[in-house]
C-alpha positions as CSV (number, residue, x, y, z in Angstrom):
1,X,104.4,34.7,128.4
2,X,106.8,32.4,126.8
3,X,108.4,29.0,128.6
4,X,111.3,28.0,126.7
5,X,112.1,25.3,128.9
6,X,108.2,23.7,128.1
7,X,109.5,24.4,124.1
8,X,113.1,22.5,124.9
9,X,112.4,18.7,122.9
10,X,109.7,19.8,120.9
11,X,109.3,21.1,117.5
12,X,109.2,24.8,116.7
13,X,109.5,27.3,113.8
14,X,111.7,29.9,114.2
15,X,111.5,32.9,111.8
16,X,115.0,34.8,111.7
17,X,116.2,37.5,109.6
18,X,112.8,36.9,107.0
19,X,113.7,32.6,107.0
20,X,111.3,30.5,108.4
21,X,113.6,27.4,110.1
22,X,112.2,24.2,111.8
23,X,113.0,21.8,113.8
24,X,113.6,20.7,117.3
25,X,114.3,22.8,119.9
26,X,118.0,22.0,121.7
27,X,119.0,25.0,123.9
28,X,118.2,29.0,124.2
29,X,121.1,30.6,125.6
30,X,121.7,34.5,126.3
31,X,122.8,34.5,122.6
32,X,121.6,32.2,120.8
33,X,118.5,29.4,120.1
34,X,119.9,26.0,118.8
35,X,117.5,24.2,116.8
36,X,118.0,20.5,115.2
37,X,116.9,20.8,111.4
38,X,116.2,17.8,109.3
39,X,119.6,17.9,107.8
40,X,121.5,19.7,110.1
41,X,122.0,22.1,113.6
42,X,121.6,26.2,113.7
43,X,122.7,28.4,116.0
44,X,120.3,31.3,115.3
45,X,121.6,34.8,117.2
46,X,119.0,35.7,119.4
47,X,119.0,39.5,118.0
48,X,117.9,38.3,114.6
49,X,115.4,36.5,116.0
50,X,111.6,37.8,115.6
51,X,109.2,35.0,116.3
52,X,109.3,31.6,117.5
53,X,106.4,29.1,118.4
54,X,105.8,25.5,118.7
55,X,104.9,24.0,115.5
56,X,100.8,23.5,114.4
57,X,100.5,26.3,117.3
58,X,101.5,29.3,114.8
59,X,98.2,30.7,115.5
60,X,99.4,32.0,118.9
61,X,102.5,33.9,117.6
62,X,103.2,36.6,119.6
63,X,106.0,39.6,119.4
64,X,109.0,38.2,121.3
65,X,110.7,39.7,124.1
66,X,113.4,37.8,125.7
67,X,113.0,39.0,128.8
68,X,109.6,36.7,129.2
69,X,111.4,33.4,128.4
70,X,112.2,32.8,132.0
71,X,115.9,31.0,131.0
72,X,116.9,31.2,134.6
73,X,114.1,28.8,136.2
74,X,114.4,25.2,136.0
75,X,111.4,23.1,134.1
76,X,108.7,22.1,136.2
């Protein structure tokens, strides 16, 4: 199962709609995941979102279900 809150502060790649982004991972709302970019910040919807992972980990990819990113516990 995913921890987003162990992913917030850390760099990730995010594949959305067939794009690969990168970058650091801000916030995951209900709604959206806000990454900072090199250049710039995205606010990727979460519905076009199909796999996200912490970057040199892409070998654990797994199908997302956001349901399993327990957003309503706080870090440890």
């Amino acid at each position: 199962m995913l921890d987003m809150h162990k992913m917030i502060g850390k760099e990730v790649l995010v594949l959305a709609n067939g794009m690969q982004y990168s970058g650091v991972l801000v916030e995951v709302s209900d709604t959206e995941v806000h990454i900072k970019g090199a250049f710039q910040w995205l606010a990727l919807p979460i519905s076009s979102i199909s796999d996200i992972v912490l970057k040199g980990h892409e070998e654990s990819r797994m199908e997302l279900n956001p349901k399993d990113w327990h957003l309503d516990e706080e870090p440890e």
